[in-house]
Structure formats: structure tokens, C-alpha cells
C-alpha positions in Angstrom: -2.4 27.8 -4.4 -5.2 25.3 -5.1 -6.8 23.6 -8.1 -9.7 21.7 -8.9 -10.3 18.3 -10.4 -13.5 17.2 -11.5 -13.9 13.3 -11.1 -16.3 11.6 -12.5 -16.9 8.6 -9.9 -19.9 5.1 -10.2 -22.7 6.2 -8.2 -21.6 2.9 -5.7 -18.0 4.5 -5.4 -19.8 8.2 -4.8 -21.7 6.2 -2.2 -19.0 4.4 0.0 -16.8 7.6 -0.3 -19.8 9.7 1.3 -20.6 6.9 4.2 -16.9 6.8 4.8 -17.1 10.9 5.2 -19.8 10.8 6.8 -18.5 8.4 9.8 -15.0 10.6 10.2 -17.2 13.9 10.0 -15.9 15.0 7.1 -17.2 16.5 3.5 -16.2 13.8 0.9 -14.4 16.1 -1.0 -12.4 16.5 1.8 -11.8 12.8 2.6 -11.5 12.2 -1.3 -8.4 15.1 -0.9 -7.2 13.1 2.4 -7.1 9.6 0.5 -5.3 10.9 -2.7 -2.9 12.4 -0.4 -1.9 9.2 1.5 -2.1 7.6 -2.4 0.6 9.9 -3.2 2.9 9.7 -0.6 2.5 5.9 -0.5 3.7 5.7 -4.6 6.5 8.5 -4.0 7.7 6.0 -1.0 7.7 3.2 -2.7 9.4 4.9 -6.1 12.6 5.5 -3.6 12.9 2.6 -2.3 16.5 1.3 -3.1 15.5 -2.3 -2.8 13.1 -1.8 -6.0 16.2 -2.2 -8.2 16.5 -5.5 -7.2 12.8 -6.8 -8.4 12.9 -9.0 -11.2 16.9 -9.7 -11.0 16.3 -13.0 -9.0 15.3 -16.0 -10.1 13.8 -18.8 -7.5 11.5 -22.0 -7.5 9.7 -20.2 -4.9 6.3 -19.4 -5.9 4.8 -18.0 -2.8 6.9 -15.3 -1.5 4.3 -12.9 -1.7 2.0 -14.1 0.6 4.7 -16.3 2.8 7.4 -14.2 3.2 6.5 -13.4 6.9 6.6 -17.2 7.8 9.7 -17.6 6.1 11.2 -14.5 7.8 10.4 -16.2 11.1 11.5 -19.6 9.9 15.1 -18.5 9.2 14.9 -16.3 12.5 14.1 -19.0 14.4 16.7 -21.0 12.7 19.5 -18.6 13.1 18.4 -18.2 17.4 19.2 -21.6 17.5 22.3 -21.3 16.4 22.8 -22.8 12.5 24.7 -21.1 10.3 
């Protein structure tokens, strides 16, 4: 079973959805379908992740996490391969 949705989209939005389409082949109702989709499966993921019961329960004067949490990852890795505890 199918249903339809009628979106009312900017022209500029209509526009990058149809040169996207229009590069993969595609309809942009079909690639608008595709995109929700992945949108969908992304927030369901996310929603059962376990970890998500820990946000907000720490506290640190760590500001940047967000955006250096690879470096800090690797920091500590490289810490731990050379042996400190």
C-alpha cells in the first residue's frame, strides 16, 4: 500500500532536489522518497541507541567534544599503546 504527501517545497529547494535527480537519473519524487527513507532509518537508529541514555548525565569542563572527540580518541589510544595506565 502507498500514500501520497503533498509537500509544499521553496522554489531553490524544488531546484537542488531536481539537479540532484537529475544527475542520479531519477524523478525527484523518486529521490525525494529515497532521502526521506534514509532520514527515517537514520532517526529510528539513532532513537535505539543505548548510549543516548547517557546524554546530558555528565558533566565536564570540556567544551569541544563535539568537534574533537576524534583527536581525543586517538590521544588516549596512543597513550594506552605506549603503555600508561
Amino acid at each position: 500500500m502507498s500514500n501520497t504527501v503533498a509537500l509544499e517545497v521553496p522554489q531553490e529547494l524544488y531546484e537542488a532536489l531536481q539537479a540532484q535527480a537529475q544527475k542520479k537519473g531519477q524523478e525527484p519524487d523518486t529521490l525525494a522518497i529515497e532521502w526521506l527513507t534514509q532520514a527515517i532509518q537514520q532517526a529510528s537508529a539513532i532513537e535505539d541507541d543505548p548510549l543516548i541514555q547517557l546524554f546530558g548525565t555528565l558533566e565536564s569542563d570540556i567544551t569541544d567534544i563535539a568537534e574533537q572527540h576524534d583527536d581525543y580518541i586517538g590521544r588516549e589510544l596512543v597513550h594506552k599503546l605506549r603503555g600508561h595506565k
